[in-house]
VMD Tcl script that builds the backbone (N, CA, C; Angstrom):
set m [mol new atoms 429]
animate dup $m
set s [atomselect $m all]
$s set {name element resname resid chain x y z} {
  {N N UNK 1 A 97.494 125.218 116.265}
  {CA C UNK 1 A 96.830 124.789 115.057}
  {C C UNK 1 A 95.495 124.133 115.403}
  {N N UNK 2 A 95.811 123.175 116.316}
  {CA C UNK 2 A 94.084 122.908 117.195}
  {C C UNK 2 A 93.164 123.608 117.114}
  {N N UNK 3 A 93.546 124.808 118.015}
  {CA C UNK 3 A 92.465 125.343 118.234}
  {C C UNK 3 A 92.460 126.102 116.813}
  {N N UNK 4 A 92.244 126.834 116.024}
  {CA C UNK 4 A 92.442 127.419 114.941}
  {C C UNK 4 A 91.118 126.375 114.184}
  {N N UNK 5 A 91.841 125.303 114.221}
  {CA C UNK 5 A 90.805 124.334 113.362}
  {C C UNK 5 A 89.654 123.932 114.098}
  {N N UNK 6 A 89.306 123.809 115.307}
  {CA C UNK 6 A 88.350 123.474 116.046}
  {C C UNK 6 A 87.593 125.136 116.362}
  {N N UNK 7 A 87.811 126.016 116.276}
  {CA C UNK 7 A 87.334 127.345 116.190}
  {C C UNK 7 A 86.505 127.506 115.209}
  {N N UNK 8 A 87.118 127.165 113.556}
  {CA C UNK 8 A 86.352 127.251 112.381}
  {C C UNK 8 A 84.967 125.826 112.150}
  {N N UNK 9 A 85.555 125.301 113.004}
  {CA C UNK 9 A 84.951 124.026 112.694}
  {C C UNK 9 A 83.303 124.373 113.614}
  {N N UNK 10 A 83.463 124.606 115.073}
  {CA C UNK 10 A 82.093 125.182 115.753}
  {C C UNK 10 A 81.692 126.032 115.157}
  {N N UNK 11 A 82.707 127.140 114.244}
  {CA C UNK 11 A 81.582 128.452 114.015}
  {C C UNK 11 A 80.522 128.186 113.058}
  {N N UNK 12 A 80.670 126.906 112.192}
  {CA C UNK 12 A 80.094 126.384 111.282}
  {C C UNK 12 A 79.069 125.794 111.832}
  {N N UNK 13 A 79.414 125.099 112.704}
  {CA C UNK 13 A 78.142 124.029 113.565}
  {C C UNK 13 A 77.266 125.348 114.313}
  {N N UNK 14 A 77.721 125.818 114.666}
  {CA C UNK 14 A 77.019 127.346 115.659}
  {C C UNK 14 A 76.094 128.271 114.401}
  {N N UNK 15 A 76.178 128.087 113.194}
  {CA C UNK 15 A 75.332 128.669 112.585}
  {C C UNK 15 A 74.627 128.175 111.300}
  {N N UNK 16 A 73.304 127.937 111.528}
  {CA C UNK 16 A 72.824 127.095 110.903}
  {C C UNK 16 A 72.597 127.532 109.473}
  {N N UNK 17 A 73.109 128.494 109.187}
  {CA C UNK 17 A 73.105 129.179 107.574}
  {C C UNK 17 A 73.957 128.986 107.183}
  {N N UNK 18 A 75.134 128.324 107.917}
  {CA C UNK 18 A 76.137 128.396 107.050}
  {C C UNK 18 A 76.495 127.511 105.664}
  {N N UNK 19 A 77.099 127.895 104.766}
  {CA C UNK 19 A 76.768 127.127 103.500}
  {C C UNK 19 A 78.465 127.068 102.590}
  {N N UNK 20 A 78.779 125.727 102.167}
  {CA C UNK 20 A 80.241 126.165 101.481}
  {C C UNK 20 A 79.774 126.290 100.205}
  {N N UNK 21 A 78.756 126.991 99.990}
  {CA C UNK 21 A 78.059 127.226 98.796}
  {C C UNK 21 A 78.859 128.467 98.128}
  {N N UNK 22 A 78.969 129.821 98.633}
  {CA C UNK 22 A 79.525 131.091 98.222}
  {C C UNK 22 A 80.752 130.703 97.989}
  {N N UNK 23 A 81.724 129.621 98.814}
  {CA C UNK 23 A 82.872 129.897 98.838}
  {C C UNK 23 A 83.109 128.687 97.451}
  {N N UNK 24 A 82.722 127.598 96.963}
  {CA C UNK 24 A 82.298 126.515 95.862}
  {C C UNK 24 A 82.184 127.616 94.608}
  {N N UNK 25 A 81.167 128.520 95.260}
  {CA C UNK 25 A 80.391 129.513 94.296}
  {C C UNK 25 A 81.403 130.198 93.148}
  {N N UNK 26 A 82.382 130.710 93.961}
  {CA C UNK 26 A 83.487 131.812 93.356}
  {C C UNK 26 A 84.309 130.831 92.924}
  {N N UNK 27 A 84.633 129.905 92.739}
  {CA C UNK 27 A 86.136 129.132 92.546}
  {C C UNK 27 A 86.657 129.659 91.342}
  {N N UNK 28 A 87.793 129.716 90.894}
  {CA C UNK 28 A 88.901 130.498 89.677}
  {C C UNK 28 A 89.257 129.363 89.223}
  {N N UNK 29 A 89.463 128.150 89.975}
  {CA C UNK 29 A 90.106 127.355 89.599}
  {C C UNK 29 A 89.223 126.089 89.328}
  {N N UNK 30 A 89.361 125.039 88.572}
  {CA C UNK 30 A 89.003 123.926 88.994}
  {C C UNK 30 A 87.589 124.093 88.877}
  {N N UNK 31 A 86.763 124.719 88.527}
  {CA C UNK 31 A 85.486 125.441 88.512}
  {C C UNK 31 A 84.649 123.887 88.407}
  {N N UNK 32 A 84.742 123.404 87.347}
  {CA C UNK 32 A 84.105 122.152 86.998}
  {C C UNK 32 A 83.445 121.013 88.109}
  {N N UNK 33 A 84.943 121.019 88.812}
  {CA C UNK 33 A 85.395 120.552 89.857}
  {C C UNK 33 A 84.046 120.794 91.134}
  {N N UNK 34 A 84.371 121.889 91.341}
  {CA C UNK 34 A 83.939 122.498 92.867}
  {C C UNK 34 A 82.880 122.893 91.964}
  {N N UNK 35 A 82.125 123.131 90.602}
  {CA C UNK 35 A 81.001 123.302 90.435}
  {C C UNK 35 A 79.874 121.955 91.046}
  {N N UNK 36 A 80.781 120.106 90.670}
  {CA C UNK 36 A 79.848 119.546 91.596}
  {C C UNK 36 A 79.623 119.571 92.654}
  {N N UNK 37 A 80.658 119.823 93.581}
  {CA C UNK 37 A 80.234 119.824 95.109}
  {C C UNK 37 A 79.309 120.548 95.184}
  {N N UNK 38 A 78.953 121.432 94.561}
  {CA C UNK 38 A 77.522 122.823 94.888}
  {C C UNK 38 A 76.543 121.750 94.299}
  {N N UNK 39 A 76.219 120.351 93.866}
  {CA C UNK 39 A 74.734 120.246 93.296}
  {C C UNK 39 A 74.199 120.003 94.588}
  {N N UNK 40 A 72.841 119.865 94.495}
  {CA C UNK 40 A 72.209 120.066 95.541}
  {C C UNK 40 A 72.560 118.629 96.586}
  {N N UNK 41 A 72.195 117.288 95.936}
  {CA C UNK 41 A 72.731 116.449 96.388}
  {C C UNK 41 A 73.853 116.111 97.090}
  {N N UNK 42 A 74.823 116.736 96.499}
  {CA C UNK 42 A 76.014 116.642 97.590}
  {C C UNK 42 A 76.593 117.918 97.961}
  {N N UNK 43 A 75.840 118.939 98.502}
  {CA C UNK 43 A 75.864 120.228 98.793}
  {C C UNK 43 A 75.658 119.447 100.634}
  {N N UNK 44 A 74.732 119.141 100.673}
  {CA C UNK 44 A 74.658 118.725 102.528}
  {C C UNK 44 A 75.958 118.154 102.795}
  {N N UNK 45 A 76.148 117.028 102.162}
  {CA C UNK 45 A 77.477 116.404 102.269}
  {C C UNK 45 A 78.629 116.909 102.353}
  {N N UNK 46 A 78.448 118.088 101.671}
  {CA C UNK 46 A 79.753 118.935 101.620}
  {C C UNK 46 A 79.992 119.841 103.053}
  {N N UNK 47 A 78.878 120.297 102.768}
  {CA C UNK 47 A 78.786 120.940 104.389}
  {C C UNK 47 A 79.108 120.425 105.594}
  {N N UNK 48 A 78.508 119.368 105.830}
  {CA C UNK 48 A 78.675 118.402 106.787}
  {C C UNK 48 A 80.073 117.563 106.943}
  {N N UNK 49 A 80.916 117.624 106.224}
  {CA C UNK 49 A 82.363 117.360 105.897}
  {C C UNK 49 A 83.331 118.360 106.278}
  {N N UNK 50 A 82.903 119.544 105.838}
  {CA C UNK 50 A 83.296 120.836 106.168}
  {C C UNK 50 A 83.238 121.088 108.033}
  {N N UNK 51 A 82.052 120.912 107.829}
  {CA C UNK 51 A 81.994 121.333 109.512}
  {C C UNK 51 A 82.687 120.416 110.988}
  {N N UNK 52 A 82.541 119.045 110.444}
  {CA C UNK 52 A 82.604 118.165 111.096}
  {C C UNK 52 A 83.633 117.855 111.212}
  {N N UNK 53 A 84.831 118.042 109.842}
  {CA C UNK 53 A 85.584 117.385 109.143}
  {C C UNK 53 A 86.686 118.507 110.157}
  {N N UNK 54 A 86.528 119.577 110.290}
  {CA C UNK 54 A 87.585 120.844 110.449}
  {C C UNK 54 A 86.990 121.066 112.442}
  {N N UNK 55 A 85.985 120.528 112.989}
  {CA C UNK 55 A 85.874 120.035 114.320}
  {C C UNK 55 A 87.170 119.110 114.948}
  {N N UNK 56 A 86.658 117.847 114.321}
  {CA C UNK 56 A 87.707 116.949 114.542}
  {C C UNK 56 A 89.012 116.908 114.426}
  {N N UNK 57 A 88.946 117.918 113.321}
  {CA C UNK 57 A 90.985 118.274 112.934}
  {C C UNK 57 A 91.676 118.814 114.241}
  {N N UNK 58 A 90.590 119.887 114.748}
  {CA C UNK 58 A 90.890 120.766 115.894}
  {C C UNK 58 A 91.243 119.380 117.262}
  {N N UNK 59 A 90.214 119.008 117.148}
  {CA C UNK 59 A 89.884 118.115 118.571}
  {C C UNK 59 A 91.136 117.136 118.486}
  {N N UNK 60 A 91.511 116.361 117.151}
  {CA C UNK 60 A 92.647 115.563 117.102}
  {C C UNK 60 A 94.078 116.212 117.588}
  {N N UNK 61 A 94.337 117.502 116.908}
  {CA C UNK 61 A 95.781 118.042 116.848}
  {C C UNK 61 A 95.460 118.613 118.520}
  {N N UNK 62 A 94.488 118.761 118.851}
  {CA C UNK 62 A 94.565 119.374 120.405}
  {C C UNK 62 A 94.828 118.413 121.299}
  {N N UNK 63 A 94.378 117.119 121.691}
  {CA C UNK 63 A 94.680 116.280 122.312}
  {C C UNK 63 A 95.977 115.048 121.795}
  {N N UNK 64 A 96.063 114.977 120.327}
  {CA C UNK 64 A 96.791 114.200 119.750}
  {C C UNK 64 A 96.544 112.678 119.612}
  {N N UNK 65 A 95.598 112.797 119.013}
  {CA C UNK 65 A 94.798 111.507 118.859}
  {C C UNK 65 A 94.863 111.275 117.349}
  {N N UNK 66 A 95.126 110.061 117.188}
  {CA C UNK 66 A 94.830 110.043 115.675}
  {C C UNK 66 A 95.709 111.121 114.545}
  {N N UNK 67 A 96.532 111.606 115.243}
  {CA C UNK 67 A 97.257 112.671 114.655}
  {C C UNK 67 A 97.824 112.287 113.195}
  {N N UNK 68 A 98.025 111.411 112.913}
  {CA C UNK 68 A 98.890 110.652 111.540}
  {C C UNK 68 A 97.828 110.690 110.835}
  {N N UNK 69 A 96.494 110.470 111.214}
  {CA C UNK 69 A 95.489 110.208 109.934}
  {C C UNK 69 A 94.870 111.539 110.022}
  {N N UNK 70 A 94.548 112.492 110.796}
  {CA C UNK 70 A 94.179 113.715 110.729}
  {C C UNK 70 A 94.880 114.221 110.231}
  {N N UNK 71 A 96.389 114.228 110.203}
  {CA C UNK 71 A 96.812 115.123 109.524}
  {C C UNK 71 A 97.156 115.364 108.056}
  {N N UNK 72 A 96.870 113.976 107.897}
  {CA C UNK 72 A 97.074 113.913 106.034}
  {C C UNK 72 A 95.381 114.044 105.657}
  {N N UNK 73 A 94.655 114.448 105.876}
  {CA C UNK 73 A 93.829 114.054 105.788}
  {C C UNK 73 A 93.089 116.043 105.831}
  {N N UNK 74 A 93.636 116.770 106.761}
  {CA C UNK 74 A 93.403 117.659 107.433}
  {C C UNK 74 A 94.353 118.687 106.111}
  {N N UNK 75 A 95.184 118.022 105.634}
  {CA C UNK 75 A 96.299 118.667 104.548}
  {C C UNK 75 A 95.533 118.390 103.202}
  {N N UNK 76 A 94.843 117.405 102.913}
  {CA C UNK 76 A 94.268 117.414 102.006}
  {C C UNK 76 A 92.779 118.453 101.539}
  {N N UNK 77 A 92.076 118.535 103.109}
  {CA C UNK 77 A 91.131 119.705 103.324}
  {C C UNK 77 A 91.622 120.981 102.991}
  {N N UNK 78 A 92.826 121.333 103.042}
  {CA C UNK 78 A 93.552 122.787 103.308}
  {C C UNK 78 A 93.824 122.787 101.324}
  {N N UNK 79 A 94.071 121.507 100.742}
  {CA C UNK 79 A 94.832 121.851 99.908}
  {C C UNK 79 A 93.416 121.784 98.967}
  {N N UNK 80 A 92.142 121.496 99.065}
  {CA C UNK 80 A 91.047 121.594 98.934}
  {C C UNK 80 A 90.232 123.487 98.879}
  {N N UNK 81 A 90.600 123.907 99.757}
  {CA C UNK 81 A 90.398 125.737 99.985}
  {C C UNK 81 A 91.043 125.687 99.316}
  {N N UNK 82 A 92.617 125.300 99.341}
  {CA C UNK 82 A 93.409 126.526 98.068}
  {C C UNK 82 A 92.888 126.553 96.834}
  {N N UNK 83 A 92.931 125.641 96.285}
  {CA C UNK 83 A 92.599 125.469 94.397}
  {C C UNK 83 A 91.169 126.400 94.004}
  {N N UNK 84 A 89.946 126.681 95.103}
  {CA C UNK 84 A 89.149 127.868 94.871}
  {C C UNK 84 A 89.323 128.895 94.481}
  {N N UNK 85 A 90.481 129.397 95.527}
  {CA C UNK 85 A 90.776 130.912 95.788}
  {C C UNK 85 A 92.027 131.542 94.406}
  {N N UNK 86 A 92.687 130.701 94.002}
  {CA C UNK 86 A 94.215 130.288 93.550}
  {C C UNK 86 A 93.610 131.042 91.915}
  {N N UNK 87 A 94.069 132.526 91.241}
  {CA C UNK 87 A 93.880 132.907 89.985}
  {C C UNK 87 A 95.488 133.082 89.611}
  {N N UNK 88 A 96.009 131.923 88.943}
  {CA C UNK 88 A 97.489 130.975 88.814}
  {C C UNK 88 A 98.193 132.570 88.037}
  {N N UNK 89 A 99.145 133.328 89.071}
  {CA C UNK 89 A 100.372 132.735 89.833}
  {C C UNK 89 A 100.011 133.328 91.171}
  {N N UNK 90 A 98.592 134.052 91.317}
  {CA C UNK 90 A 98.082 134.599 92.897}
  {C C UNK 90 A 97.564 134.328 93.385}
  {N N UNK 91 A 97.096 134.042 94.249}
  {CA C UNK 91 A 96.307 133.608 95.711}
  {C C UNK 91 A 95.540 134.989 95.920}
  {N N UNK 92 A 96.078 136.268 96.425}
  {CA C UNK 92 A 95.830 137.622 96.446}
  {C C UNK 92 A 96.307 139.033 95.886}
  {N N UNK 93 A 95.969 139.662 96.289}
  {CA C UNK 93 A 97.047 140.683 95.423}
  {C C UNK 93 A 98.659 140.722 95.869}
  {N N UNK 94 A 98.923 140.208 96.747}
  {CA C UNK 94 A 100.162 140.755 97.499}
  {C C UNK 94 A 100.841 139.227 97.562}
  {N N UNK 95 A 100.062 138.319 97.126}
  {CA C UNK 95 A 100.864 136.617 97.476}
  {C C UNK 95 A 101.001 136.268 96.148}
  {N N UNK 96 A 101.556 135.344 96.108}
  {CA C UNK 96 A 102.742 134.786 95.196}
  {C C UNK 96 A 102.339 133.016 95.049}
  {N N UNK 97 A 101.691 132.400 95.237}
  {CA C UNK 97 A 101.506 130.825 95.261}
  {C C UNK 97 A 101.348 130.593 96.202}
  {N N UNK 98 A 102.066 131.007 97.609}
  {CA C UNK 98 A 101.741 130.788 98.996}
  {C C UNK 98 A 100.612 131.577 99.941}
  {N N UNK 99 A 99.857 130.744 100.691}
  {CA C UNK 99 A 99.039 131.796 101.372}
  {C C UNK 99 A 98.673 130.824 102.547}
  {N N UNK 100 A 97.718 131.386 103.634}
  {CA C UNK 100 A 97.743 130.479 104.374}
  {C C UNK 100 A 97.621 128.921 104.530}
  {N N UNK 101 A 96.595 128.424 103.907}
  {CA C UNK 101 A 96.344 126.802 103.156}
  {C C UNK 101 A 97.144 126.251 102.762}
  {N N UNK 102 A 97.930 126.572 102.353}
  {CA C UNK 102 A 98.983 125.839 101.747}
  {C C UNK 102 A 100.315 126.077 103.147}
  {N N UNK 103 A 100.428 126.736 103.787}
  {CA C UNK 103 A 100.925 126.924 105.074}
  {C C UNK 103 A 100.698 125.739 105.859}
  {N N UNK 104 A 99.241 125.737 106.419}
  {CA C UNK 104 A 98.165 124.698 107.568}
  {C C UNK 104 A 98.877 123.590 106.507}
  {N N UNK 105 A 98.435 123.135 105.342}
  {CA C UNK 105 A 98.607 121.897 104.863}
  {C C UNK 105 A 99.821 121.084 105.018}
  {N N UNK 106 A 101.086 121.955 104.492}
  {CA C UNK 106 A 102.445 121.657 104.924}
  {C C UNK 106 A 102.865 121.393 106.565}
  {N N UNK 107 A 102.347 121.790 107.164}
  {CA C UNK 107 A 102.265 121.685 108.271}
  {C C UNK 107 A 101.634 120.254 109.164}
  {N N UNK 108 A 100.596 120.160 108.575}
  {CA C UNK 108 A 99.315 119.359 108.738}
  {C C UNK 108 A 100.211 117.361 108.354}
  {N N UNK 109 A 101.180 118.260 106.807}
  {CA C UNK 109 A 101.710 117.003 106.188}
  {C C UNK 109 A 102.750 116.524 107.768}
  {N N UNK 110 A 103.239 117.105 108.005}
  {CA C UNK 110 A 104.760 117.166 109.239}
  {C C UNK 110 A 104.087 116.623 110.446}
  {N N UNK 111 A 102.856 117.470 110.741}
  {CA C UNK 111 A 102.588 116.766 111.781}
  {C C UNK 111 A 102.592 115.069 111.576}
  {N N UNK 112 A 101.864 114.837 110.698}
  {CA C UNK 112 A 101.495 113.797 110.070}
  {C C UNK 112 A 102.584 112.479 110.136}
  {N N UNK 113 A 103.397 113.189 109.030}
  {CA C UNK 113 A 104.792 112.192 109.251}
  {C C UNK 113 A 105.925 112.310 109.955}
  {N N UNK 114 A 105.885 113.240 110.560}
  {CA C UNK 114 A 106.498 112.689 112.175}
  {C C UNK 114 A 105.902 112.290 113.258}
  {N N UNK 115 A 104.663 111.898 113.352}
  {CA C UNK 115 A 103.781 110.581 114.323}
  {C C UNK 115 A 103.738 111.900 115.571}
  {N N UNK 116 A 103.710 113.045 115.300}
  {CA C UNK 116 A 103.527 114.075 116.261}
  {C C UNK 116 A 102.762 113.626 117.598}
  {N N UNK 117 A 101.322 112.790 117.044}
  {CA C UNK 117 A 100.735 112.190 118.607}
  {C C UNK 117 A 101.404 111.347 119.497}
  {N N UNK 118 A 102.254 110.854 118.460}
  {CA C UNK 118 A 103.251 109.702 119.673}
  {C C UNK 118 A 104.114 110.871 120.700}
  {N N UNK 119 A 104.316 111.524 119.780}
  {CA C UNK 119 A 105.268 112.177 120.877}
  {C C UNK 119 A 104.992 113.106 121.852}
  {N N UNK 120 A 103.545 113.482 121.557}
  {CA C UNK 120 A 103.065 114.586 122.488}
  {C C UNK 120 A 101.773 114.660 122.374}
  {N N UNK 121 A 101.031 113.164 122.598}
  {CA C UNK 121 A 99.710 113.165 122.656}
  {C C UNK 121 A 99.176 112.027 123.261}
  {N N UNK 122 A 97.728 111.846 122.976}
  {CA C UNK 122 A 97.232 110.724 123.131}
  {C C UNK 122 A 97.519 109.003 122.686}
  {N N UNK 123 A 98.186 109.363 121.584}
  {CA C UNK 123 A 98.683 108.376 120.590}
  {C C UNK 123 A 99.527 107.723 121.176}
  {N N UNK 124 A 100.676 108.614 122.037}
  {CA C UNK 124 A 101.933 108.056 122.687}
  {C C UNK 124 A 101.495 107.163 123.815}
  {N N UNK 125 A 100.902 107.871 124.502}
  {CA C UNK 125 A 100.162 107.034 125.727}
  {C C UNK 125 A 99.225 105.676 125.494}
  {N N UNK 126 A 98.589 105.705 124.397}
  {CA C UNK 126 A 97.931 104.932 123.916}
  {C C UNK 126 A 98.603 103.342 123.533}
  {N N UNK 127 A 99.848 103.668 122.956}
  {CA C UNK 127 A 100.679 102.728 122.341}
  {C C UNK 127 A 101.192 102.501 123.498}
  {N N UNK 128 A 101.181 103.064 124.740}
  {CA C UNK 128 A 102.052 102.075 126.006}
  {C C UNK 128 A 101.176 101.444 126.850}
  {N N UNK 129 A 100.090 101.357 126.525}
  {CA C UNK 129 A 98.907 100.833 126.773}
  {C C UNK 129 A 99.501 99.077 126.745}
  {N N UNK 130 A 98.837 98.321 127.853}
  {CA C UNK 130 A 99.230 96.560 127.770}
  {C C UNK 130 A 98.616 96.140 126.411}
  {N N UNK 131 A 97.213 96.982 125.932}
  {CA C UNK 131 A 96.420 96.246 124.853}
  {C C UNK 131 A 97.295 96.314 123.378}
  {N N UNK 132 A 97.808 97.034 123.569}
  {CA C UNK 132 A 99.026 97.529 122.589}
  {C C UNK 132 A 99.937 96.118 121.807}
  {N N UNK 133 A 100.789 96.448 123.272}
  {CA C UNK 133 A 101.469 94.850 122.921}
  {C C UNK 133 A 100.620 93.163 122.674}
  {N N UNK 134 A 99.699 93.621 123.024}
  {CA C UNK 134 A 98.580 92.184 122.997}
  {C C UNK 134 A 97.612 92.454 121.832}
  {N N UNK 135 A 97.514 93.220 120.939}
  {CA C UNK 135 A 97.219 93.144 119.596}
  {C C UNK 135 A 98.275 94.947 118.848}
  {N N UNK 136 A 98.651 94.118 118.446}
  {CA C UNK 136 A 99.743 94.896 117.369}
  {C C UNK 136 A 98.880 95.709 116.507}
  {N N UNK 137 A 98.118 95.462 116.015}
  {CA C UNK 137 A 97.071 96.096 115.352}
  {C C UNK 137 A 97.137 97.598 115.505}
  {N N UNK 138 A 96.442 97.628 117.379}
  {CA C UNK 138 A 96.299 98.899 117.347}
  {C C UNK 138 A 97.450 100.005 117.682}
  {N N UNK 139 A 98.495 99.286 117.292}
  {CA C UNK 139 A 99.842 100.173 117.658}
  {C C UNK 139 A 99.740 100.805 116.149}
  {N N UNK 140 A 99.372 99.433 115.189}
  {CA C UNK 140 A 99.488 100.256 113.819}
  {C C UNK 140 A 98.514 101.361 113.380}
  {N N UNK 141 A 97.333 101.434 113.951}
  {CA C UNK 141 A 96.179 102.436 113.740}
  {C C UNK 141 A 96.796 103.569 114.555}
  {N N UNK 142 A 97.479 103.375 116.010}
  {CA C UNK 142 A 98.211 104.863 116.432}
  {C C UNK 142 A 99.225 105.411 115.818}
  {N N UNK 143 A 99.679 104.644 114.791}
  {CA C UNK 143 A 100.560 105.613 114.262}
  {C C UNK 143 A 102.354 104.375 114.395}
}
mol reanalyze $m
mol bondsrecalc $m
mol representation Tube
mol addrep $m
């Protein structure tokens, strides 16, 4: 899933045309909605959220850093694509309510609340850290 999300996330940074303008553009759903993200004003913003936002998802779930807040966070991005694409009860011609986004998101949620980095990341290691036990704090920011 890392890499997947850190793949989409460079191809965006790797091309400087890229725009979540077309994909804002078409929405079925929610039109109103995703019609503001296209004003011009928060059109950079959007982009830059997009790109940056789906970098870091990659870079978190790959090393396991921060995994609890990426991933609700990373589920909310996913569940963000769906409501564009979504002409209610299809996604495509051949899907049914489910399609990939809503897949990543559910997923994204699990990683999330099962503290996935503790158990197989940076997060885990992090929390056995001495600074750990000597401010509690940052045991609670790992998760």
């Amino acid at each position: 899933m890392g890499w997947l999300f850190l793949y989409a996330g460079l191809t965006k940074l790797a091309n400087p045309n890229w725009s979540a303008a077309g994909y804002l553009g078409n929405a079925k759903t929610f039109v109103g909605f995703y019609n503001w993200f296209l004003q011009p004003e928060i059109l950079s913003s959007t982009n830059f959220i997009n790109e940056w936002g789906l970098t870091l998802l990659g870079v978190s779930l790959i090393t396991g850093a921060l995994v609890r807040y990426s991933g609700y966070l990373g589920a909310l991005l996913m569940l963000l694509y769906y409501f564009p694409i979504l002409t209610f009860p299809y996604i495509a011609p051949h899907s049914f309510l489910v399609d990939e986004h809503i897949i990543f998101s559910l997923v994204l949620f699990l990683f999330a609340a099962l503290k996935a980095g503790r158990r197989m990341g940076l997060d885990g290691w992090c929390a056995g850290l001495p600074i750990c036990s000597k401010f509690p704090k940052v045991r609670e920011i790992l998760g």
